[in-house]
C-alpha positions as CSV (number, residue, x, y, z in Angstrom):
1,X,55.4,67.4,1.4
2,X,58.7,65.2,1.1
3,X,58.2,61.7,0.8
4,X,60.0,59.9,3.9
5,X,59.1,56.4,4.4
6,X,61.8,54.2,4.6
7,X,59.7,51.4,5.0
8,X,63.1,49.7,3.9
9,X,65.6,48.5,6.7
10,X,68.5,48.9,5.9
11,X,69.7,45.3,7.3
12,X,67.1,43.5,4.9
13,X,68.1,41.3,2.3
14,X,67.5,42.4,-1.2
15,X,66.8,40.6,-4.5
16,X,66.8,42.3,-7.8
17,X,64.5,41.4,-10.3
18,X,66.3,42.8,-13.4
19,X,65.2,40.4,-16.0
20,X,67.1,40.7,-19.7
21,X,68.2,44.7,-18.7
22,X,71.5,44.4,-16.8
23,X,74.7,46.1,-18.3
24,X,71.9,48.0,-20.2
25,X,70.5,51.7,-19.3
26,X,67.5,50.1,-18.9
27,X,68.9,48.8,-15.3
28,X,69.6,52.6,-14.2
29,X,68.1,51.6,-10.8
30,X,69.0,48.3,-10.6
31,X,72.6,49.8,-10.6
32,X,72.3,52.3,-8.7
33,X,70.9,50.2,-5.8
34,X,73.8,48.0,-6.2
35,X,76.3,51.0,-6.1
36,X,74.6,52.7,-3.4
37,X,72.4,51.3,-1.3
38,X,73.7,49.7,2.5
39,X,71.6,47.0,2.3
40,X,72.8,43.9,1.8
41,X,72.3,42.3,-1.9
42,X,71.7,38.5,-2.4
43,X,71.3,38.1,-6.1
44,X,70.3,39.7,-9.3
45,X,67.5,37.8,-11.4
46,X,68.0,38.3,-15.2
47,X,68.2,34.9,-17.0
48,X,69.9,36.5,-20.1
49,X,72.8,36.9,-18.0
50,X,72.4,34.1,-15.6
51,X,75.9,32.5,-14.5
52,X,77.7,35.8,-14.3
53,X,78.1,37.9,-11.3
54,X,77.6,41.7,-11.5
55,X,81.0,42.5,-11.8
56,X,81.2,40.6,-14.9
57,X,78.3,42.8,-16.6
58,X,78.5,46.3,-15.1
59,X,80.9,48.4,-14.2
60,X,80.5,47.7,-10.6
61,X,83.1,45.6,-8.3
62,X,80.7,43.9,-6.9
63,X,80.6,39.6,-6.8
64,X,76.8,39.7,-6.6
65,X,75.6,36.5,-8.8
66,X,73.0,36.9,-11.6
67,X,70.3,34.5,-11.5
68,X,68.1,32.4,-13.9
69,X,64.9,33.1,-11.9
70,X,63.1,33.7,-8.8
71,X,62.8,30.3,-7.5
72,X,67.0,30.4,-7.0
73,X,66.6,33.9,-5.6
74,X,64.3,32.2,-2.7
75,X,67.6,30.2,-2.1
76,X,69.7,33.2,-0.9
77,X,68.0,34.9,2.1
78,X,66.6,37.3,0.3
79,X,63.7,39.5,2.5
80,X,62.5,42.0,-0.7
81,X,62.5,41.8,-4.0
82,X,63.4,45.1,-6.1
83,X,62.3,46.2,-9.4
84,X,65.1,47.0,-10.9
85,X,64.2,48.1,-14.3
86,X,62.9,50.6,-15.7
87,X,61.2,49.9,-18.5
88,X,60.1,52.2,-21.6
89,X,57.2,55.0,-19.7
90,X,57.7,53.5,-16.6
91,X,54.7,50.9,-16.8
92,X,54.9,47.0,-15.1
93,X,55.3,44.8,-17.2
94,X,52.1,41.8,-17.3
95,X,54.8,39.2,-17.4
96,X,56.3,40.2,-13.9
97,X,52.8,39.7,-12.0
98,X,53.4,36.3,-11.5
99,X,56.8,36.9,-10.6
100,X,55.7,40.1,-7.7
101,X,52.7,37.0,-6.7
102,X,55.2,34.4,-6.4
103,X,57.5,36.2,-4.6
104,X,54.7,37.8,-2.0
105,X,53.3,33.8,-1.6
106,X,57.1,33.3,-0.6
107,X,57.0,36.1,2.2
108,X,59.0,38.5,0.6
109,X,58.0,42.0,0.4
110,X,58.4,45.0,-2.7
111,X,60.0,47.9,-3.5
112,X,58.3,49.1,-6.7
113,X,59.7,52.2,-8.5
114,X,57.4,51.9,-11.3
115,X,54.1,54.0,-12.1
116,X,52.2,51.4,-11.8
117,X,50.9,50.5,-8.0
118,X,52.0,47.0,-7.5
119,X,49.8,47.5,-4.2
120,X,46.6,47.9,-6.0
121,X,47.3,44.3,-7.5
122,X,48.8,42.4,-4.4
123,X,47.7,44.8,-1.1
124,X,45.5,42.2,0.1
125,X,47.9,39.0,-0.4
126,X,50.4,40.3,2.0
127,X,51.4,38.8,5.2
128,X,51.7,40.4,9.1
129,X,55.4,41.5,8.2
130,X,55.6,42.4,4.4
131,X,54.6,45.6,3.1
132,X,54.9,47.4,-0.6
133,X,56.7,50.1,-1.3
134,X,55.2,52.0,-4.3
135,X,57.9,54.9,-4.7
136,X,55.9,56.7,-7.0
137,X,53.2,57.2,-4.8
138,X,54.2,60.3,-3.2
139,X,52.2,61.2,0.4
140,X,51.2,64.6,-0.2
141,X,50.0,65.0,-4.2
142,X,49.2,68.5,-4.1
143,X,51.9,71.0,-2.2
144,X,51.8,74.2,-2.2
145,X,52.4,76.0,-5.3
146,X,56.0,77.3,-6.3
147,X,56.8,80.8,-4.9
148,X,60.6,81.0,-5.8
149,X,60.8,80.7,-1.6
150,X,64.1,78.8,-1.6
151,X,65.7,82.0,-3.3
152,X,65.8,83.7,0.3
153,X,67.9,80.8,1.5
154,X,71.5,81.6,2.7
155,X,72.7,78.1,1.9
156,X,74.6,76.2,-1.5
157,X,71.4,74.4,-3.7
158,X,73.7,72.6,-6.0
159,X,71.4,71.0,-9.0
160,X,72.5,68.0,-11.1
161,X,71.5,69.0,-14.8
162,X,71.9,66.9,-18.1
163,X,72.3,66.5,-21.9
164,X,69.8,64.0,-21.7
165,X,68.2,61.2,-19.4
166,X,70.5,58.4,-18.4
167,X,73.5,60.4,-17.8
168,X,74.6,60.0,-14.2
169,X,72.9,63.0,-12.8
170,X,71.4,60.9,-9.4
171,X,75.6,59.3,-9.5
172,X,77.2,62.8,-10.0
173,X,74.4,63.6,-6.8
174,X,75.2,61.0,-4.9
175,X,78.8,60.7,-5.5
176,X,79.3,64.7,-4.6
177,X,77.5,64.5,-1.3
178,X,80.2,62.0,-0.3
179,X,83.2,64.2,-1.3
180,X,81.8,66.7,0.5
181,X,81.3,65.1,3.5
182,X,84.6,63.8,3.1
183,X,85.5,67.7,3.3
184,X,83.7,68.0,6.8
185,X,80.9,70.1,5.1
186,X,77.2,69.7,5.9
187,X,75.9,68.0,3.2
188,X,72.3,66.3,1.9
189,X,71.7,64.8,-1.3
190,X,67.9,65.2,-2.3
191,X,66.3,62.7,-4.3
192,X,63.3,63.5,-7.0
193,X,63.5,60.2,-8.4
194,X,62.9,56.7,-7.5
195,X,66.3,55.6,-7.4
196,X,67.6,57.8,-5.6
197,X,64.4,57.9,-3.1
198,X,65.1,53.8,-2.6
199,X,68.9,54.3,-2.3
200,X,68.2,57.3,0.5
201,X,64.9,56.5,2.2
202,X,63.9,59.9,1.8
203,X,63.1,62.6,-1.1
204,X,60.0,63.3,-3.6
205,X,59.3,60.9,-6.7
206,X,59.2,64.1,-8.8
207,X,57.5,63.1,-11.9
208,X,54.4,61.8,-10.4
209,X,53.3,65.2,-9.4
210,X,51.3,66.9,-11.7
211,X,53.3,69.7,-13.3
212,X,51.3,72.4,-11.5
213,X,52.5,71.1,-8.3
214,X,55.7,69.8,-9.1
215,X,57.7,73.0,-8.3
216,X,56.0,73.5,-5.0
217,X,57.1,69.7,-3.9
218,X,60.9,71.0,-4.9
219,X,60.1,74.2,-2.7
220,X,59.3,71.8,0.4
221,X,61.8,69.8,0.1
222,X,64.4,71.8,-0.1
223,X,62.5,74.4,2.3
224,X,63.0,71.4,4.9
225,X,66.6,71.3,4.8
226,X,67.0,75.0,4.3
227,X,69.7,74.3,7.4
228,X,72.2,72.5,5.4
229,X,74.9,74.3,4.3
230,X,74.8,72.1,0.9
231,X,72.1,70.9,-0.6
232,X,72.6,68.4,-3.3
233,X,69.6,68.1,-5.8
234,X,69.3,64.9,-7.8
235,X,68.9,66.2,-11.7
236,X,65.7,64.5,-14.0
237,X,65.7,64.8,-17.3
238,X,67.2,67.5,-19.6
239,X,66.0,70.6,-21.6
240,X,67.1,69.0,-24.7
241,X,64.7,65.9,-24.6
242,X,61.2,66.3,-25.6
243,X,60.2,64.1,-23.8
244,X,61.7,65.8,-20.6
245,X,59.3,68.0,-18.7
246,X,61.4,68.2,-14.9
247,X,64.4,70.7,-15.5
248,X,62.5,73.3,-15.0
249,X,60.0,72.8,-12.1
250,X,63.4,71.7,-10.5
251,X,65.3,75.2,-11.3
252,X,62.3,76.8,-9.9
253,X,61.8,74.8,-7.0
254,X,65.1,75.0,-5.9
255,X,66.3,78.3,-6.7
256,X,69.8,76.6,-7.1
257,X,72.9,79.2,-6.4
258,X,75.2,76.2,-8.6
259,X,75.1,73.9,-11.2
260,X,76.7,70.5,-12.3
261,X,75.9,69.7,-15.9
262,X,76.5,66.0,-16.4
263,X,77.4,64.1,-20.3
264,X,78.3,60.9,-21.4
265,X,81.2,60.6,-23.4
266,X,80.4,59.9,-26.6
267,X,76.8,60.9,-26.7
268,X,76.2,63.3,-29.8
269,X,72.2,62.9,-30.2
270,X,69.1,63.1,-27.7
271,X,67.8,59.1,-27.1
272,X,64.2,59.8,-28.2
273,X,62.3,59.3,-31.4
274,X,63.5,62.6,-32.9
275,X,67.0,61.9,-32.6
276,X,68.1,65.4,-31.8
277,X,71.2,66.6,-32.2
278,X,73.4,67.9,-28.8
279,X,74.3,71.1,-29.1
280,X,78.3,72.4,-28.1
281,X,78.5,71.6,-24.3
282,X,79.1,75.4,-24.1
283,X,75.7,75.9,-25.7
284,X,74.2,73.6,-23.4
285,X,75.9,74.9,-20.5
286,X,74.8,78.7,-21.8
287,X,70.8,77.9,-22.4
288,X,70.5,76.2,-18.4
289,X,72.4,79.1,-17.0
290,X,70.0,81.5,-18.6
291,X,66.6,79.5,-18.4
292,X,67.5,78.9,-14.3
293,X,68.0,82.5,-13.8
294,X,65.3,83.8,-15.7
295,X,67.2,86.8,-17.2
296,X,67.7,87.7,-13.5
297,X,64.5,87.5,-12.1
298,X,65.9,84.3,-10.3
299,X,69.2,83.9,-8.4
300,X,72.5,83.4,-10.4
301,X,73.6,80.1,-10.7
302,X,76.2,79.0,-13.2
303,X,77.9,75.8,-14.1
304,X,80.8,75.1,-11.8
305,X,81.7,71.6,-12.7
306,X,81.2,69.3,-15.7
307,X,80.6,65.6,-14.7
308,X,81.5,62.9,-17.5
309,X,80.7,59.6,-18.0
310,X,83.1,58.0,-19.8
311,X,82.1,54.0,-19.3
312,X,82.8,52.3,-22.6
313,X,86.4,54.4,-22.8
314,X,89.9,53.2,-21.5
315,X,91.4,54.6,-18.4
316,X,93.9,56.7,-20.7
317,X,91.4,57.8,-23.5
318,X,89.0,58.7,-20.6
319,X,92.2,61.0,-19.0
320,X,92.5,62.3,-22.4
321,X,89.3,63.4,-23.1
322,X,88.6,65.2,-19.8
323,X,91.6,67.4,-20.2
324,X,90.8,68.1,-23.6
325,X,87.4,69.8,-22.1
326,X,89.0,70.7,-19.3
327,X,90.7,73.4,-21.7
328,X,87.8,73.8,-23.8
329,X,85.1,74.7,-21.3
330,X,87.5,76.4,-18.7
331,X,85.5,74.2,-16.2
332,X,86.9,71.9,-14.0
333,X,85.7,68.3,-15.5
334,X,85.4,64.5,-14.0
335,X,84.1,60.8,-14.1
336,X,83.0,61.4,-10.3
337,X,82.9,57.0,-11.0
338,X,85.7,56.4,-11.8
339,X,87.8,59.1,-10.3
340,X,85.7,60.8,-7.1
341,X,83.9,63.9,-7.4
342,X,86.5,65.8,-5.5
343,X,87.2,67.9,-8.2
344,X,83.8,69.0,-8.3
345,X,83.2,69.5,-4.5
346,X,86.6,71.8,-4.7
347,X,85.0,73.7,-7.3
348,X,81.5,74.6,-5.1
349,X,84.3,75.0,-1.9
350,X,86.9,77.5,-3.5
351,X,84.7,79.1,-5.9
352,X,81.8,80.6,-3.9
């Protein structure tokens, strides 16, 4: 079953709690809130960067200020404080108890997308009107088992894929499900990870399903919007990190009929222990299109787009480099951040 509980309104005040991680990877949903998300943000907490606003440390036009800690936060309206890092395996931190109790003893209440249950700790400390949202706590824990029933759908199953974690697969997502609404098409991005669950209010927190199930809660989800003319799955992951077990319980959950691989610019090894090496885009781009179509026991679905991140490069070297694999891939290629995803919503449009 899909995980909707939007237990978040979207008129609350939000604080983000994204202490010593902001402008870092580490602070993938901290951004992404801030990109994203319609609520209103009050302040970011992070006293390594305290003083600066977020435009000054990410690549987000956004005047939010960046706090020194929680106590200044209280100060600003805020109605929930966010987690807004994710730190290494996903666990909470003992040093940010204190900080979840003071904030509950204030009357705020908590979006959590950590592993751990924050409502475990603090369930019975809360207050007639606060609540805890544990995203990773998904309401069903055992759907049914994958059956490949999504390949009998009529619609587009368009699924975000990577050359690693961290590379703007939930952006790409979200980003393309704006172009195409843009475009007048029918469009729902689907979230399968914390992030983008928060951001949307609705989707699966994919990798706490044990990996017998975690197909079948893909199947659902998608299954539920089968009326959609484009669904737009939210990648997790990649093939090429060990790490990574959630490419392929998301192929076959999905069944997708397209695919949108998504690279940061720059990125030549795998960020794990083992440092491994990237293959040739076109390698990468060969082994998905394979593995999802299971040497045609599954529907066909190549890559259509390629979507690049290319933060830490000039407007001009970013041009540069997107036409350069633009030729090289014979794939239509774009920062969907920094200049739209319409390119890639043209490509799923004109080349069905």
């Amino acid at each position: 079953m899909e995980l909707i509980l939007k237990m978040l309104n979207k008129d609350q005040k939000i604080a983000i709690y994204a202490e010593g991680s902001m402008g870092t990877l580490f602070a993938k949903m901290a951004e992404g809130v801030i990109r994203y998300s319609p609520n209103p943000i009050t302040c970011v907490i992070d006293s390594s960067k305290a003083g600066k606003s977020v435009s000054e440390v990410c690549n987000i036009d956004k005047h939010i200020p960046i706090l020194e800690n929680i106590d200044e936060a209280f100060k600003f309206g805020a109605e929930v404080l966010l987690l807004g890092t994710a730190p290494s395996g996903g666990r909470l931190p003992e040093s940010w108890i204190q900080i979840i109790g003071q904030s509950i003893e204030k009357g705020l209440s908590v979006v959590n997308g950590l592993h751990d249950s924050v409502s475990d700790i603090f369930s019975d400390k809360l207050g007639p009107n606060q609540w805890i949202w544990d995203i990773r706590n998904p309401i069903n824990n055992k759907p049914r088992i994958g059956a490949a029933r999504a390949s009998f759908l009529s619609n587009q199953r368009v699924l975000m894929i990577g050359t690693d974690m961290a590379v703007g697969k939930m952006t790409t997502g979200l980003e393309l499900t704006n172009s195409l609404k843009a475009k007048a098409k029918d469009a729902v991005f689907l979230a399968t990870g914390q992030t983008g669950v928060c951001i949307s209010g609705n989707g699966i927190p994919l990798d706490a399903y044990k990996v017998d199930y975690a197909s079948g809660a893909v199947e659902e989800m998608v299954l539920k919007y089968k009326n959609s003319e484009y669904l737009i799955i939210e990648g997790q992951g990649s093939l090429l990190n060990p790490g990574s077990t959630a490419t392929l319980p998301l192929m076959r959950g999905s069944c997708p009929t397209a695919l949108v691989l998504c690279h940061r610019l720059g990125l030549r090894v795998v960020e794990s222990e083992t440092k491994i090496l990237i293959p040739p885009l076109e390698q990468v781009i060969s082994l998905n299109e394979q593995l999802v179509t299971g040497l045609n026991s599954f529907p066909t679905a190549k890559v259509k787009a390629v979507a690049l991140d290319t933060r830490g490069f000039d407007h001009a070297s970013a041009i540069n480099e997107i036409s350069k694999m633009e030729d090289k891939l014979n794939l239509p290629v774009t920062d969907p951040v920094r200049f739209s995803a319409k390119k890639i919503a043209n490509a799923l449009i004109y080349l069905n």
